[in-house]
C-alpha positions in Angstrom: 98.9 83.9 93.1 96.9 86.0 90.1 93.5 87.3 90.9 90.4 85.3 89.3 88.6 87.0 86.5 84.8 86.8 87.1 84.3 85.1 83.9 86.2 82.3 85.6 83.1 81.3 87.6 83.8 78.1 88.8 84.0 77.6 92.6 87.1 75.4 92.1 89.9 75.4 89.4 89.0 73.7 86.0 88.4 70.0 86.2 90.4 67.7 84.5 88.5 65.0 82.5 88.5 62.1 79.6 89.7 63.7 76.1 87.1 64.2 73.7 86.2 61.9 70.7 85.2 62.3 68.0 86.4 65.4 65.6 82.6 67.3 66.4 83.3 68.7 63.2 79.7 68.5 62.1 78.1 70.8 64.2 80.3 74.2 63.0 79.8 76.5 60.1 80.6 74.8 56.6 83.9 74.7 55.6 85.1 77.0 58.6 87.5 74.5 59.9 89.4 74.2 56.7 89.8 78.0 56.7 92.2 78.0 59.6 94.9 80.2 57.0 93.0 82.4 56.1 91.5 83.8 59.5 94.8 83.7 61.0 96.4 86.3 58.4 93.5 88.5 60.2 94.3 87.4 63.6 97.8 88.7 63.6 97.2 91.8 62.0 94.9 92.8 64.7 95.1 95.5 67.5 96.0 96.5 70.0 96.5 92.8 70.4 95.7 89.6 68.7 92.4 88.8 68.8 89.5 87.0 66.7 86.0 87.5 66.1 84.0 84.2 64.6 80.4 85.3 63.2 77.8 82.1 63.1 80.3 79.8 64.8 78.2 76.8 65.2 74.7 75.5 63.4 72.1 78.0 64.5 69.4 75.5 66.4 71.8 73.9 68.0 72.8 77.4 70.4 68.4 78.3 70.4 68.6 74.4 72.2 71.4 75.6 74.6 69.6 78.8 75.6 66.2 77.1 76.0 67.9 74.2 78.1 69.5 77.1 80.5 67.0 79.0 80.9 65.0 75.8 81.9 67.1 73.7 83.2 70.1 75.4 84.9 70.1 77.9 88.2 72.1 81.4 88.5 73.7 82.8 91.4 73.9 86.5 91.6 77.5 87.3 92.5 79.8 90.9 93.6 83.4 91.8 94.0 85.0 94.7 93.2 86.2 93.4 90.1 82.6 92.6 89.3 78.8 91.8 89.3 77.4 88.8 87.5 75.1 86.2 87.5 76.5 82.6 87.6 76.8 79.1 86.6 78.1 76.1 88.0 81.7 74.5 86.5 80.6 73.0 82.9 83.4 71.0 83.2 81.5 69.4 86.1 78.7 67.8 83.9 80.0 64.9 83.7 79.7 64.0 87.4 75.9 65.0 87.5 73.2 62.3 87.3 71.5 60.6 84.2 68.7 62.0 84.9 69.8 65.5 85.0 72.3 64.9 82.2 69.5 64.2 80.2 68.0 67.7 80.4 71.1 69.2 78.7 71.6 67.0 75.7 72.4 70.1 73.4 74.8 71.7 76.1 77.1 68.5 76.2 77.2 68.1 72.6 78.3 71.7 72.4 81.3 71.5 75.2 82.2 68.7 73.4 82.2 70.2 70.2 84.4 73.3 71.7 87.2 71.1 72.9 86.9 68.4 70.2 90.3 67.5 68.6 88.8 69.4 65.4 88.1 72.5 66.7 91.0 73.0 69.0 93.6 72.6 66.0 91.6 75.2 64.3 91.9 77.6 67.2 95.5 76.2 67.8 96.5 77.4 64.3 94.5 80.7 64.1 96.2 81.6 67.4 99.5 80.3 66.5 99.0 79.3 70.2 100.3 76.2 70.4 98.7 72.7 71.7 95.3 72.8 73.5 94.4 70.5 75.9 91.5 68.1 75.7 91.7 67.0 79.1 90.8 70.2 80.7 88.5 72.1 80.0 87.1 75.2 81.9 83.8 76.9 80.7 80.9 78.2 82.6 77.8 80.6 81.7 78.0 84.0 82.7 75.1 86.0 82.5 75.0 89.8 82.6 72.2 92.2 83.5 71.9 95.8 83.6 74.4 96.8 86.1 76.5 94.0 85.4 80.1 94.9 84.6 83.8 93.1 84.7 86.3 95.0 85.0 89.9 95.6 83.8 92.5 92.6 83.7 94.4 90.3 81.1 93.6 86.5 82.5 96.8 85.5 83.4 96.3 82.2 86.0 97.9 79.2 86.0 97.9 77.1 82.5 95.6 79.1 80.4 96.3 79.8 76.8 93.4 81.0 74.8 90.7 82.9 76.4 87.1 82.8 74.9 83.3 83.8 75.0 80.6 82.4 73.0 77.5 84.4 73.0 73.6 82.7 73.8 72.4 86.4 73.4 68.5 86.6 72.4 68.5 85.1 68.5 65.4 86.8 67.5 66.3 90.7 68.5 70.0 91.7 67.6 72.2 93.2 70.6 72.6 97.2 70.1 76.0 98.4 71.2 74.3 101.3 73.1 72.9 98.4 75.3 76.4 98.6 76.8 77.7 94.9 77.5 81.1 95.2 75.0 84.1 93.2 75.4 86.5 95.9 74.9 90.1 95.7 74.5 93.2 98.3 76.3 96.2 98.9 74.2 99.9 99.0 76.0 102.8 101.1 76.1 106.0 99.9 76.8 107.9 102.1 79.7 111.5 101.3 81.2 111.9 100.8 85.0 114.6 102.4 87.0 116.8 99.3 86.2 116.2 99.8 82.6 113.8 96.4 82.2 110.9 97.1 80.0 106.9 96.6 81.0 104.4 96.7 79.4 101.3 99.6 81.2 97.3 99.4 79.7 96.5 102.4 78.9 93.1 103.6 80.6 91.3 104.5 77.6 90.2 101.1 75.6 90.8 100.8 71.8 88.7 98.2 70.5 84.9 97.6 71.7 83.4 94.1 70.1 79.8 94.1 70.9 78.0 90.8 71.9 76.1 89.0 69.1 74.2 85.8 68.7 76.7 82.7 67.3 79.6 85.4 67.7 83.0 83.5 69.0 85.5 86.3 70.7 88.6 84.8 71.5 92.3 85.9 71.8 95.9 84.3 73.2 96.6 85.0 77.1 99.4 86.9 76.7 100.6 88.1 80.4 101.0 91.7 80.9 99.5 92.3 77.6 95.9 91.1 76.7 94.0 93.5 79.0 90.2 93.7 79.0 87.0 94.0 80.4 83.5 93.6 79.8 81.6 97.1 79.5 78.5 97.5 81.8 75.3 97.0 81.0 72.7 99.6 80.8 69.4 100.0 81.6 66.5 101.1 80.0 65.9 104.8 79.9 62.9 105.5 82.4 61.7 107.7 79.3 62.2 105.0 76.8 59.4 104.1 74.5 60.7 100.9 73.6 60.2 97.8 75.8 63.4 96.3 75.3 64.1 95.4 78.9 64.0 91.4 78.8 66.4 91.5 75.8 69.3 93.1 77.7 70.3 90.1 78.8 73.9 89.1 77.9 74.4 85.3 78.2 77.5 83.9 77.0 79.4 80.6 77.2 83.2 81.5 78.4 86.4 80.2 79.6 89.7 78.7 78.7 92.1 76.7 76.6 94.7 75.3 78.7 98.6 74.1 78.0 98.4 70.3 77.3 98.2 68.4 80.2 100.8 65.9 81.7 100.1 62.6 79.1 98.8 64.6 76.6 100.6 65.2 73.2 102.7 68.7 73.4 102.6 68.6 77.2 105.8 70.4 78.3 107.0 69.9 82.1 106.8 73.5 83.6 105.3 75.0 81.0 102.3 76.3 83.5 104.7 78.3 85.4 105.9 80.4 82.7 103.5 82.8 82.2 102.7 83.3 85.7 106.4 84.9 86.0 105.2 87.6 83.3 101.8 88.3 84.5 100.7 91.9 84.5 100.5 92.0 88.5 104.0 90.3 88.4 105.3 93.0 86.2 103.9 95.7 88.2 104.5 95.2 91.7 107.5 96.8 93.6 109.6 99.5 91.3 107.0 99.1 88.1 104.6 101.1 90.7 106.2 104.1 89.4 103.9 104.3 86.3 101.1 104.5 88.3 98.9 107.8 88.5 98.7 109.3 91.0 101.9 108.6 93.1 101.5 109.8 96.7 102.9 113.3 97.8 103.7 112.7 101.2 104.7 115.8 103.6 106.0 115.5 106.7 104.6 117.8 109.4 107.2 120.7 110.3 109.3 120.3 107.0 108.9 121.4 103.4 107.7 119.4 100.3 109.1 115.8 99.5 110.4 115.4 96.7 107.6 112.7 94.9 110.5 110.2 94.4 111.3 110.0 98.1 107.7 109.1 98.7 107.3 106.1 96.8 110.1 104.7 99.3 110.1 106.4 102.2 108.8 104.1 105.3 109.8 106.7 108.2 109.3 109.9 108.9 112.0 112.3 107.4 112.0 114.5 110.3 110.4 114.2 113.7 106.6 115.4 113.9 106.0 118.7 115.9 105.5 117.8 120.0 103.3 120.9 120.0 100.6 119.7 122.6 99.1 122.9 123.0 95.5 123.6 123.5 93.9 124.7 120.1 94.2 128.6 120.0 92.0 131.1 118.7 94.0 131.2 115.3 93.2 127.1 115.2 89.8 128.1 115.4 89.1 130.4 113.6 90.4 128.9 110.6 88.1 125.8 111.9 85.3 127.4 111.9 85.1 128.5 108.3 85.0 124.6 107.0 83.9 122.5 109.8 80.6 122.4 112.1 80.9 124.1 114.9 79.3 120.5 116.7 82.7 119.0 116.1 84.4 121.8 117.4 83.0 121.5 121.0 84.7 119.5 123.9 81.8 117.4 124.4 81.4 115.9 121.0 84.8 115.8 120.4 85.3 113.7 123.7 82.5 111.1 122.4 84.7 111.3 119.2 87.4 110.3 120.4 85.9 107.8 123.2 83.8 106.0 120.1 86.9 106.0 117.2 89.7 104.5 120.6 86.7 101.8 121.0 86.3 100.7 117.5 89.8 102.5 115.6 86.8 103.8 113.0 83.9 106.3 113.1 82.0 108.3 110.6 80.5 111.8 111.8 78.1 113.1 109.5 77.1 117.2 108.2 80.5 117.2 108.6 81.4 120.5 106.8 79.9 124.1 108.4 76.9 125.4 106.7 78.5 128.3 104.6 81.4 126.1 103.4 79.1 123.1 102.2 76.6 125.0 100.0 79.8 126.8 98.6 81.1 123.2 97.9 78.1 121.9 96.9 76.9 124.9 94.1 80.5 124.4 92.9 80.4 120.8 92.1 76.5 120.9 90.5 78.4 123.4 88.3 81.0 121.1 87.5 79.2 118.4 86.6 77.2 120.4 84.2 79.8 120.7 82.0 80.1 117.5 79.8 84.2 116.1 80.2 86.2 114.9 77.0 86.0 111.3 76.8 89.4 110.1 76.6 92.2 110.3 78.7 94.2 113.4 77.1 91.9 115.1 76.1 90.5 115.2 79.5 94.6 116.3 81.2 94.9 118.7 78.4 92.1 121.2 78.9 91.0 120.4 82.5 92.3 120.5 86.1 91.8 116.6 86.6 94.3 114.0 86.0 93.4 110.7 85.3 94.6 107.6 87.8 96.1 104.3 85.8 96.7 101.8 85.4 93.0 100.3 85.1 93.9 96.9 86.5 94.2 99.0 89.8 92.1 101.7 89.0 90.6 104.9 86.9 89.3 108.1 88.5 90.3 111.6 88.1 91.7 113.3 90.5 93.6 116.9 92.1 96.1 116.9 94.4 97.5 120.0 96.0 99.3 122.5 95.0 102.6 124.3 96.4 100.5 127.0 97.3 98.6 127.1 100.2 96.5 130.4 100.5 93.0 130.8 100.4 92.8 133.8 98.5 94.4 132.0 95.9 91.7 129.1 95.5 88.7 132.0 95.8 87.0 130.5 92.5 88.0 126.6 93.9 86.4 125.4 96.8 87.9 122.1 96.4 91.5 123.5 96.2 91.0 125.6 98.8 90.2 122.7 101.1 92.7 120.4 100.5 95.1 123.3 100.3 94.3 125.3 103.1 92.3 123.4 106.0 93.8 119.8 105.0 97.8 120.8 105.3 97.0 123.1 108.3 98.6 122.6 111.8 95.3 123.2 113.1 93.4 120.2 111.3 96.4 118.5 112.6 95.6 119.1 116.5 91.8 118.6 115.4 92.9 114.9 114.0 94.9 114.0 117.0 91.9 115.2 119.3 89.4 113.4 117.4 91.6 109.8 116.9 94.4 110.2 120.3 96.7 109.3 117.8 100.3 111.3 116.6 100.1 112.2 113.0 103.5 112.8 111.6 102.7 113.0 107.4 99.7 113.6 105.4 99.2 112.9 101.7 95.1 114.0 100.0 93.6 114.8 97.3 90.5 114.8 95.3 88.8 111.9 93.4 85.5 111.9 90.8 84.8 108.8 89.8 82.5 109.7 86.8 79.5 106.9 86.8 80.4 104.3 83.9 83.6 104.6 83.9 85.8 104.5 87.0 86.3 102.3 90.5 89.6 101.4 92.5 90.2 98.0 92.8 91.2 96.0 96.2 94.4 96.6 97.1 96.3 96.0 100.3 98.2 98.0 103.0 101.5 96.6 103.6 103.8 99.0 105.9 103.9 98.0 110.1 103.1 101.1 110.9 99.1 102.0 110.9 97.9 104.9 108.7 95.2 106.9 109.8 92.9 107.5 106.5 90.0 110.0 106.1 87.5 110.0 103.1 84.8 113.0 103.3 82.2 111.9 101.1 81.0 115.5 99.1 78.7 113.6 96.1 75.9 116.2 95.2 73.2 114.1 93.9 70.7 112.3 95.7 70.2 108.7 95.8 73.4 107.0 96.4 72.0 104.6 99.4 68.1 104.6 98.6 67.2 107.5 100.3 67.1 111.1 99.1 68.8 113.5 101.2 68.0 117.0 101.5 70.7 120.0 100.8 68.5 122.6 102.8 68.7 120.4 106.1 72.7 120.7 107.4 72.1 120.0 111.1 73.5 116.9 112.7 71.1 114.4 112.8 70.8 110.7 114.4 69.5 107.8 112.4 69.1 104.5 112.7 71.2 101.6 111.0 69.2 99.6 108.4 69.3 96.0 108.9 70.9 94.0 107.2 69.4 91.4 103.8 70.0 88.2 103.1 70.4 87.2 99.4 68.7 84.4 97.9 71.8 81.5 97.6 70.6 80.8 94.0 67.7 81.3 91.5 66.9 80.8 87.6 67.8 83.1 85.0 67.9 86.7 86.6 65.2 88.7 85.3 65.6 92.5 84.5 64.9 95.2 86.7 65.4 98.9 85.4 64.5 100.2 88.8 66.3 103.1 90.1 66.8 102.1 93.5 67.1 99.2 95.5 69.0 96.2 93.4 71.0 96.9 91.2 72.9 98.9 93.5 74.7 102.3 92.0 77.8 101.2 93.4 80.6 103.9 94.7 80.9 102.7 98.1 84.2 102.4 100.2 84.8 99.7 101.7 87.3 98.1 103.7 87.9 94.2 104.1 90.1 91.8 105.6 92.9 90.7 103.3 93.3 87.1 102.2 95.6 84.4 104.3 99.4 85.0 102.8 98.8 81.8 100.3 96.0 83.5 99.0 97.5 86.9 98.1 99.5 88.0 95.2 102.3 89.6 95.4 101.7 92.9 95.5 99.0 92.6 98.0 95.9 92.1 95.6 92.9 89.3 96.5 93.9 86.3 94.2 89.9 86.0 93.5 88.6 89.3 94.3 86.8 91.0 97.3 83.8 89.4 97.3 81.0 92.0 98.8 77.8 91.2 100.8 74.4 91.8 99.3 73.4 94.4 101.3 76.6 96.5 101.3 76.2 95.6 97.0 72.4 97.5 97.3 73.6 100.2 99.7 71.6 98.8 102.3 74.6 98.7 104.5 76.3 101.1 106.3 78.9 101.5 108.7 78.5 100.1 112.4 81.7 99.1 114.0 81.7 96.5 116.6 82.5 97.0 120.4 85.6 95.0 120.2 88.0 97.5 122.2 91.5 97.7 121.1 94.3 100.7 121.4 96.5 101.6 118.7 99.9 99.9 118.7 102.2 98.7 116.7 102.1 95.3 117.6 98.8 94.8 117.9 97.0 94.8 113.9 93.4 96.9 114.2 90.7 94.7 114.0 87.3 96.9 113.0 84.5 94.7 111.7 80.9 96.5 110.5 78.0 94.6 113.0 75.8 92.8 111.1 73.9 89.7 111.3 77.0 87.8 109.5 80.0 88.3 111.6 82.5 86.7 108.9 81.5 88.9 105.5 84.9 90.3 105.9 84.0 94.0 106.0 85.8 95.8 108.4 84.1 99.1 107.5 82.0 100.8 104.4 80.8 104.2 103.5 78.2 104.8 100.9 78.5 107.5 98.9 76.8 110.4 100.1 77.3 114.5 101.2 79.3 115.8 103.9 80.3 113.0 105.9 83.6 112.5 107.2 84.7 108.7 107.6 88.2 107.9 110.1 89.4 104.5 109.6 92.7 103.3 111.4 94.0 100.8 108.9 96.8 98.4 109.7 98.7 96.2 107.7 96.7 93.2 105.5 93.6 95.5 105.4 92.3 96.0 101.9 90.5 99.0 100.6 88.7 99.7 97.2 86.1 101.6 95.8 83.0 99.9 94.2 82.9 100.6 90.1 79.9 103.8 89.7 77.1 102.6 87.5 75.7 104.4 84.4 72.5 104.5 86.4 73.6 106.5 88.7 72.4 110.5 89.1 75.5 111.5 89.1 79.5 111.0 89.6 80.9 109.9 92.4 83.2 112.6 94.4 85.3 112.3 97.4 88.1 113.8 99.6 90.8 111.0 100.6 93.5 111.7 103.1 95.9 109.7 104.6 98.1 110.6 107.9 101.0 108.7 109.0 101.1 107.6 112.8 103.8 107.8 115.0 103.7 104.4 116.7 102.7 104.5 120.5 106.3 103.0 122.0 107.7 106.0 119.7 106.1 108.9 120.8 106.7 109.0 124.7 103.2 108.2 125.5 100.1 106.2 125.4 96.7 107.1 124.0 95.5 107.7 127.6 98.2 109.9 128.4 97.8 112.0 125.5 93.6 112.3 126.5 94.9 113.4 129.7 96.4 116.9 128.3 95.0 120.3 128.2 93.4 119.6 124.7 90.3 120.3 125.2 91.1 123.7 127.1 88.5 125.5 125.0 85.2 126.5 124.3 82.6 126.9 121.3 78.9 128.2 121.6 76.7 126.8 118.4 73.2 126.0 118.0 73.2 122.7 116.3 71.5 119.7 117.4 73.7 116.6 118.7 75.7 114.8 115.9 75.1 111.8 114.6 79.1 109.6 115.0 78.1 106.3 113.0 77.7 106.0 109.2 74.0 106.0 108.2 72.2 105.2 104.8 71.2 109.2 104.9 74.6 110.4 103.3 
């Protein structure tokens, strides 16, 4: 089943409902109907797919009593998954089942859903589109409104029976929409690439080509096309704090959107299974299994104790391709010393690593902030401040051609740039690269190895990591599922330089482990009128960036390639970075059989987070993830202070009735045979708001 789009805000599907009567011609532009021709010459000339844009669509004080009527009459609910943030309506379609009374508030809003799906105007759109039929019978609009912060993010509206997507714009009549407000429905061209069976599919580029800002009156609307008619709707922004124009109250992008469907069974041009067509060609239909091999970046997987595989092995590969190293040895002083240079000592002593280990068996997750030693995280730290002082191309090649960074794609899964590492792994090499050096030198290392397996009890047997910016504006991973038995031990060091990722500012100078408390958890307000502005830099709107990791939907309610059907939907506090990580005390041991269950403490026991991470510096999150656990990476606001960066590992685990022993058993070695003197403070082992 496809995932939702969040213009589709209805809490059920569309409603089905009496045909229209009447033609409603009266209330549109003069003479636009009978100049059907003439707009669709323009409509299929257009790129990078067929689309229309209709300037002063209806009678002009017929939309000023829609907007007054909403913003009256009608409530919002403010709503977050990582697909989006928006403020919402109720099911327009639903009017009809609401009382007089309240029906009688909303005169102008009936008479224009009526006038959308009249017989009239749905041949017009019918032969603009060369679409098709439309169906009277059901329609499917709602209101969406869109703050700063507000975003939607890449997909192509592929679900069910829909045929012609649209948005009518309410913006403010009186004070025209600037396209630096943000808030553009912009458009991603496709290239066509052959699988390995020689089928074509079509891939979105990550770089948009067409950016339609909103405007009062203004219809946008183009043909679903599956796999093709990707889109999203750009952020937007907020009010520079230096600004010397109040224009805060008009950056409020209300619009009117939703769906033409396929004729309905009984109506003219209704074609039995029809609906199920374009489901088969979706974008996420298209994608799934062997079209994953246009994705950037594929994993390079290396098995501990063998060379490099080959990145076409890794795709596939479910077992190791040689048996992990049995090397139980106490860490020597060669382990250690290499050790040293990039971790706190703190984690390096057999006490802290004991209560490490003790806390991540109890809850299979744990984060340990001040992660990196002293030396090595000002090194890191002055490196990336450096980096992000130097503006980055805008597009996509640009970007690959004269920088280190890669950019991940498709953007229906996700955009970021990223490193992986190299073939070389010497330090001396990376002396200008502190980033390279880390994931080339300490991450690949036998030693981080035996630190891992002291710190989780688990046997790692492969590790694939490298590094991701997510520049603020721009990038996010969507949710995406974990489908292999065997669990996967994944790290993320969170190494973002600037302050105020979580509400607090956090101090460079002060590298000691600290404790903190967990902040407690808000409740959000079920509903409320038209959201007002706030160009605040903290609190809500969050910045976004987190991690986070939920439980995946029932099997019915999963696409196929793993993906929520309607998106993650996130709690409000997690959504202001009031949240962060507190595992419960359910006690469970890693096994095969048995899926990880890790859910954060909070006053609502069934959000669905299992664990989240706010971006933040130097702190190590360990998750064990098992199968059906989904994991994304909130889309980084323009407000924020700065990109978003991260080190993401992933180790595969020998699974206990494989590797001759049980978690207990492994405890019960000579691992922690060693000793380290330091002068830090106790460590802090659960995710704070700090960073």
């Amino acid at each position: 089943m496809k995932r939702k789009a969040a213009e589709d805000l209805a809490e059920e599907p569309s409603k089905k409902r009496a045909p229209v009567n009447g033609n409603g011609s009266t209330h549109f532009r003069d003479q636009l109907l009978q100049q059907a021709e003439e707009y669709h010459e323009k409509y299929i000339t257009s790129k990078p797919y067929q689309h229309g844009v209709l300037q002063d669509l209806l009678e002009p004080q017929l939309l000023r009593k829609v907007r007054t009527e909403i913003q009256e009459h009608l409530s919002f609910t403010p709503k977050e998954t990582d697909i989006y943030k928006i403020h919402q309506s109720g099911d327009l379609a639903n009017l009809d089942g609401l009382d007089d009374s309240f029906l009688k508030l909303l005169p102008s809003l009936l008479t224009l859903r009526d006038a959308l799906y009249s017989p009239a105007f749905r041949v017009f759109l019918s032969t603009v589109t060369g679409s098709g039929p439309l169906s009277g019978r059901k329609t499917d609009m709602a209101i969406n409104v869109y703050t700063p912060g507000c975003h939607l993010l890449c997909h192509d509206d592929v679900i069910g029976s829909r045929r012609v997507s649209y948005i009518l714009y309410l913006t403010d009549p009186d004070r025209s929409w600037k396209p630096e407000w943000g808030g553009a429905l912009r458009l991603y061209p496709t290239v066509v690439r052959k699988e390995k069976d020689g089928k074509e599919v079509k891939v979105p580029s990550p770089d948009s080509s067409v950016s339609i800002p909103p405007a009062f009156n203004q219809l946008s609307f183009f043909a679903v096309q599956p796999g093709e008619s990707f889109h999203d709707v750009e952020e937007v922004y907020a009010s520079q704090a230096n600004s010397d124009h109040d224009d805060g109250e008009a950056r409020v992008r209300m619009a009117i959107s939703g769906w033409y469907h396929i004729p309905q069974e009984g109506e003219d041009g209704y074609v039995e299974g029809l609906e199920e067509s374009p489901a088969e060609r979706s974008s996420l239909q298209q994608l799934q299994g062997s079209g994953e091999q246009h994705d950037k970046p594929l994993p390079v997987i290396r098995q501990y104790g063998s060379t490099n595989v080959p990145a076409d092995k890794c795709a596939t590969s479910e077992k190791p391709l040689v048996d992990p190293p049995r090397d139980e040895s106490p860490l020597s002083e060669e382990d250690l010393d290499l050790l040293l240079k990039y971790i706190a000592p703190t984690y390096l002593t057999p006490d802290t690593l004991e209560s490490v280990s003790d806390t991540f068996g109890d809850e299979c997750s744990i984060c340990l902030e001040k992660f990196l030693s002293q030396k090595f995280s000002a090194s890191l730290k002055n490196d990336l401040i450096k980096q992000e002082s130097t503006n980055l191309p805008s597009r996509t090649e640009d970007i690959e051609n004269s920088t280190p960074w890669q950019v991940a794609r498709p953007p229906h899964k996700h955009r970021f740039l990223y490193q992986q590492a190299s073939d070389v792994q010497s330090a001396a090499h990376y002396i200008d690269s502190p980033l390279q050096e880390f994931i080339n030198t300490l991450l690949p290392s036998e030693a981080f190895r035996k630190w891992l397996q002291l710190a989780t009890g688990l046997t790692l047997s492969s590790h694939n990591h490298l590094v991701r910016r997510f520049r603020r504006g721009k990038d996010y991973t969507l949710a995406t599922g974990y489908d292999k038995d065997e669990s996967q031990l994944e790290i993320i060091l969170a190494i973002t330089p600037s302050p105020g990722w979580s509400g607090d500012e956090h101090s460079a100078a002060d590298e000691t482990p600290t404790a903190s408390e967990q902040p407690a958890s808000t409740a959000t307000d079920p509903g409320k009128q038209l959201p007002e502005v706030d160009n605040s830099s903290s609190g809500e709107p969050g910045f976004g960036g987190y991690i986070a990791y939920m439980v995946g939907d029932d099997a019915e309610d999963e696409s196929d390639d793993g993906k929520s059907a309607d998106g993650v939907e996130v709690p409000f506090d997690m959504s202001t970075g009031a949240r962060a990580s507190k595992p419960s005390a359910q006690k469970r041991k890693p096994d095969k059989a048995d899926p990880a269950v890790y859910k954060a403490t909070t006053e609502d026991e069934d959000d669905g987070v299992l664990f989240s991470m706010p971006a933040g510096w130097n702190t190590l999150g360990m998750v064990l993830r098992d199968k059906g656990a989904m994991r994304f990476v909130k889309y980084v606001s323009q407000q924020a202070k700065g990109d978003r960066w991260d080190v993401l590992g992933e180790f595969g685990v020998v699974p206990n009735d494989e590797d001759g022993g049980t978690r207990d058993e492994i405890q019960g070695t000579s691992y922690l045979d060693f000793n380290i003197e330091h002068e830090e403070s106790e460590t802090e082992i659960e995710c704070s708001d700090e960073g």
